[in-house]
SEGU-643556 format. One line per 10 residues: their letters; for each residue x, y, z of N, C-alpha, C, O. Coordinates in Angstrom, 3 decimals, decimal comma. Layout:
BEGIN
a) X Y Z X Y Z X Y Z X Y Z ~ ...
// end
This chain:
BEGIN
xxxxxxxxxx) -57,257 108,185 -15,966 -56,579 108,692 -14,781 -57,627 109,160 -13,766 -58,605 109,850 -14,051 ~ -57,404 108,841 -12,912 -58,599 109,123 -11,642 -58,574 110,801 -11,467 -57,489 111,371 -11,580 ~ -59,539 111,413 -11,247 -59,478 112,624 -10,509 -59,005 113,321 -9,457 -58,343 114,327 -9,201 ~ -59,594 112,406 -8,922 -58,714 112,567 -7,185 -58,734 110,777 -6,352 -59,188 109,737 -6,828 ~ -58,143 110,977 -5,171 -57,850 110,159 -4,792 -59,356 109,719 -3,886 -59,331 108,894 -2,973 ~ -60,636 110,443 -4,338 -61,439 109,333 -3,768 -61,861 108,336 -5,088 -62,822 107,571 -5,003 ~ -61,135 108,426 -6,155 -61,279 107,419 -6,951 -60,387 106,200 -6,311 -60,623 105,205 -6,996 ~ -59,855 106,021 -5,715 -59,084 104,950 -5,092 -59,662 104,052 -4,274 -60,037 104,532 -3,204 ~ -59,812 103,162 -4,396 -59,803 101,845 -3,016 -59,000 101,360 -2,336 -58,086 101,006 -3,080 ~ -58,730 101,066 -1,114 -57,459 100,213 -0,908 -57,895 99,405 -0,010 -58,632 99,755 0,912
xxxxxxxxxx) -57,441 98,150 -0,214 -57,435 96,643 0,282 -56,472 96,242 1,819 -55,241 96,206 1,815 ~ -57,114 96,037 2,752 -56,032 95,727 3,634 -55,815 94,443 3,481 -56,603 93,860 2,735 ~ -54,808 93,710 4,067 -54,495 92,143 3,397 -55,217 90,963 4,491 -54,741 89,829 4,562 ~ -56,413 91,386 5,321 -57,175 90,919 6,257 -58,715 90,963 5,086 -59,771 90,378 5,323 ~ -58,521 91,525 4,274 -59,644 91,443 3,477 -59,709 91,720 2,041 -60,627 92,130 1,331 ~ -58,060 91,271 1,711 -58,005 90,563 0,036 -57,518 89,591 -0,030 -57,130 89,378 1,118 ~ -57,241 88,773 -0,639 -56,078 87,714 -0,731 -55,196 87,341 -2,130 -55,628 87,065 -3,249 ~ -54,272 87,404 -1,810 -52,820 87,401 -3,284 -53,472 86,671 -4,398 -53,601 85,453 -4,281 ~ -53,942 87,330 -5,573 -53,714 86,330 -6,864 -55,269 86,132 -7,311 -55,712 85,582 -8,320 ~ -56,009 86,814 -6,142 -57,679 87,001 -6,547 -58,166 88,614 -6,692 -58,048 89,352 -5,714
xxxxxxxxxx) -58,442 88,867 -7,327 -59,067 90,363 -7,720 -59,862 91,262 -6,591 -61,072 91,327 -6,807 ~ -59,538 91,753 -5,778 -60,246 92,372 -4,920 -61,669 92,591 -4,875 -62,504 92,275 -4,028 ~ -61,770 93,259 -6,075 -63,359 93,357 -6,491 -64,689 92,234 -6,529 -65,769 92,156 -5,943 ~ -63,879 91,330 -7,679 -64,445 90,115 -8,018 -64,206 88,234 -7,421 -64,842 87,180 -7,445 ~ -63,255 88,605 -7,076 -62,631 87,124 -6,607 -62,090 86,395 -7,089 -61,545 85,407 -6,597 ~ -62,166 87,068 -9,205 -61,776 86,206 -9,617 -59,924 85,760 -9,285 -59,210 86,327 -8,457 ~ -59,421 84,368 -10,398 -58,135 84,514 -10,496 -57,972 84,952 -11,559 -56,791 84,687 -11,783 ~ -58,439 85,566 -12,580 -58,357 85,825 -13,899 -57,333 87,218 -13,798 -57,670 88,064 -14,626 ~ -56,068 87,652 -12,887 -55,589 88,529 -13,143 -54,317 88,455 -14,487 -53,715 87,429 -14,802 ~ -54,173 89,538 -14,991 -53,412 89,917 -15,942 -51,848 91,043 -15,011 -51,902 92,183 -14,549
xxxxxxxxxx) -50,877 90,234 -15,067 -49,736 91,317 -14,290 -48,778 92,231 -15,218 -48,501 91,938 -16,381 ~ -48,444 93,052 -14,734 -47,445 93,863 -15,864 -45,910 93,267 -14,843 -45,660 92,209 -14,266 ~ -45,100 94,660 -15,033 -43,637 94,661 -14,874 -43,910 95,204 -13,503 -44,604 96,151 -13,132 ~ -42,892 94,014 -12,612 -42,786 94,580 -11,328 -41,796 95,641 -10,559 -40,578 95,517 -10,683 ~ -42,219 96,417 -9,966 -41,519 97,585 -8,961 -40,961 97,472 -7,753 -41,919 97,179 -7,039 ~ -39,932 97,524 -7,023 -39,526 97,351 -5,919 -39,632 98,461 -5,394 -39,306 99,501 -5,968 ~ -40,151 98,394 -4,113 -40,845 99,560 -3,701 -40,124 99,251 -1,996 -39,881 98,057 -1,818 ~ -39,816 100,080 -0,920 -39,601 100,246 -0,049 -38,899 98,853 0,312 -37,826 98,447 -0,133 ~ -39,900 98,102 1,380 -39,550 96,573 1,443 -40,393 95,390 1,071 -40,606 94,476 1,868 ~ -40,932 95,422 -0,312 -41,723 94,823 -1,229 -41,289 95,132 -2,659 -40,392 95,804 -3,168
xxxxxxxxxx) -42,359 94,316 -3,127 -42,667 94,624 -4,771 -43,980 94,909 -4,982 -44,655 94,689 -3,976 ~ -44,632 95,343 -5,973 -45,788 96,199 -6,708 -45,519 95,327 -7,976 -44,455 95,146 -8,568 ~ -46,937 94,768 -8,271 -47,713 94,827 -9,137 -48,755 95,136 -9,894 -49,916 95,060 -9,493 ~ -48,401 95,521 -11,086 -49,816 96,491 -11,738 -50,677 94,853 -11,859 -50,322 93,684 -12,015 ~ -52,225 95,729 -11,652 -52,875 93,866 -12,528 -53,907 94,900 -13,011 -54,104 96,102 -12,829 ~ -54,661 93,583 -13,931 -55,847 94,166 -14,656 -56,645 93,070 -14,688 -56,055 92,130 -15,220 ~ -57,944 92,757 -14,273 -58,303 91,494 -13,595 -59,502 90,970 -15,253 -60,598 91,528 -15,285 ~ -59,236 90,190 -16,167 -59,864 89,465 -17,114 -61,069 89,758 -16,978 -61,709 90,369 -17,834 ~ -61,604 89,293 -15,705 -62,948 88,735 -15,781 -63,992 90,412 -15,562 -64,800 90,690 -16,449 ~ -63,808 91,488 -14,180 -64,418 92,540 -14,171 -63,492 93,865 -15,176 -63,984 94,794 -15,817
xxxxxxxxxx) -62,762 93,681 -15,084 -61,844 94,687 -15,862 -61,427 95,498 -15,241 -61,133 96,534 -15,838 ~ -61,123 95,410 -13,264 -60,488 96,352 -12,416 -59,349 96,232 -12,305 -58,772 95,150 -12,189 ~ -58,814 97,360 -12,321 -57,273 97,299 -12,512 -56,876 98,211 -11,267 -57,551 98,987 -10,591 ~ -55,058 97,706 -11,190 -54,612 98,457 -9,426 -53,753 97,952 -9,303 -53,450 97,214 -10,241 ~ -53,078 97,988 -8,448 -51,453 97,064 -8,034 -51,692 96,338 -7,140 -52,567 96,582 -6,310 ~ -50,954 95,289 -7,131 -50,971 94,042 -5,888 -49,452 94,536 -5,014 -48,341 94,567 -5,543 ~ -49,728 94,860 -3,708 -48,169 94,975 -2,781 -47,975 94,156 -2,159 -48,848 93,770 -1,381 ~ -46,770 93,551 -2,235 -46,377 92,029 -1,447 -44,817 92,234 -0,995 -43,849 92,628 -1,645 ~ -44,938 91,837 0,303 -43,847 92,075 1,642 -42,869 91,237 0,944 -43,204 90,270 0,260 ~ -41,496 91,664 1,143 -40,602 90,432 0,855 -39,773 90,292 2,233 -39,888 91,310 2,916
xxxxxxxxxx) -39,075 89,424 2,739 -38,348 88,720 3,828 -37,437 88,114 3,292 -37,593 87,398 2,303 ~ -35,980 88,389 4,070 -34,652 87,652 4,126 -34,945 86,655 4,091 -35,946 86,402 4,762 ~ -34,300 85,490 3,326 -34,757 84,148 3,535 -33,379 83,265 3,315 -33,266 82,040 3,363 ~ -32,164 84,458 3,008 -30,775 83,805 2,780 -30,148 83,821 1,696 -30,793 83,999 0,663 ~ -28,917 83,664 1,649 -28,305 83,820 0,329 -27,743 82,275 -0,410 -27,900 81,174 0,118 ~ -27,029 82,536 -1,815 -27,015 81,488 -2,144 -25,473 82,179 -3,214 -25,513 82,788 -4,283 ~ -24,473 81,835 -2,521 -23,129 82,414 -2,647 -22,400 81,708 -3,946 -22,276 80,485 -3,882 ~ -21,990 82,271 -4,924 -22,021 81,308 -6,701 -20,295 81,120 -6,653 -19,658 80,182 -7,133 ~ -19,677 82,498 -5,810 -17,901 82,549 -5,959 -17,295 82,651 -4,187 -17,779 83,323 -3,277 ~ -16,585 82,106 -4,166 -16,100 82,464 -2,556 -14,509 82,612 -3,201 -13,782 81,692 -3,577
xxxxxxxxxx) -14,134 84,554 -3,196 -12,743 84,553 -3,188 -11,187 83,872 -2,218 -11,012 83,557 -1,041 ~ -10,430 83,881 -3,276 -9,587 82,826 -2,742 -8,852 83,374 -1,274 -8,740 84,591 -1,129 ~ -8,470 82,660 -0,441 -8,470 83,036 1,451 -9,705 83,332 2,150 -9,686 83,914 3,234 ~ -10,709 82,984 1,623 -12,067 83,724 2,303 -12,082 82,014 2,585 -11,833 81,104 1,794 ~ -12,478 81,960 4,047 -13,247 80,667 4,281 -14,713 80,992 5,134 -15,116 81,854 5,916 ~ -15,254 79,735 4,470 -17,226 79,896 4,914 -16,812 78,647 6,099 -16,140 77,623 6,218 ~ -18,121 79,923 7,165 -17,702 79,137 8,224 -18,963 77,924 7,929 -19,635 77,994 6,900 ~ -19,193 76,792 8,984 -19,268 75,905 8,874 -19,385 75,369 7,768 -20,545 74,991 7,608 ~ -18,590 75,101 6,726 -18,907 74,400 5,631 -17,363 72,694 6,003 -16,230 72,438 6,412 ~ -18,702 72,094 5,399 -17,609 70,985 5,242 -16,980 69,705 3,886 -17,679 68,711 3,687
xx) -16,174 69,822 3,390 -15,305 69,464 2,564 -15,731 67,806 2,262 -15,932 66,959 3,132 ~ -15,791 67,645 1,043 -15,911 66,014 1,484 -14,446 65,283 0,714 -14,219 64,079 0,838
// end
C-alpha cells in the first residue's frame, strides 16, 4: 500500500496508450475485474514483464441499443416488415 499519494503516477492519455504498460511499453499486461466508474470503466493491471501495477481508465460512449422484446402495441419507428 503506498504511503501517500506521492507514491502515485498518473498517465495522461497524450502520453500512454491502451493495452501497453505505462512504465515499460510492454503488452504483457495481466487485468483483474472491471469497475464502472463515473462515465468509464477501471481496470486493475499488473504488467508481466516490469511488475508495475495500477488501473487502466477508459471513456465509454453511447453507441446504441440493441432491443431483444418490443411489448405488444409499442411500435419502432422506422422499422420495416418484410
Amino acid at each position: 500500500m503506498p504511503k501517500d499519494m506521492s507514491d502515485y503516477i498518473e498517465f495522461a492519455t497524450d502520453e500512454a496508450v491502451a493495452g501497453l504498460c505505462p512504465i515499460c511499453q510492454s503488452n504483457e499486461l495481466e487485468y483483474g475485474c472491471s469497475d464502472i466508474i463515473d462515465s468509464g470503466i477501471c481496470y486493475p493491471f499488473t504488467c508481466d514483464s516490469c511488475g508495475a501495477k495500477g488501473k487502466q481508465y477508459d471513456k465509454t460512449v453511447f453507441d446504441g441499443y440493441e432491443v431483444s422484446h418490443v411489448p405488444v402495441g409499442y411500435i419502432i419507428p422506422n422499422l420495416t416488415h418484410a
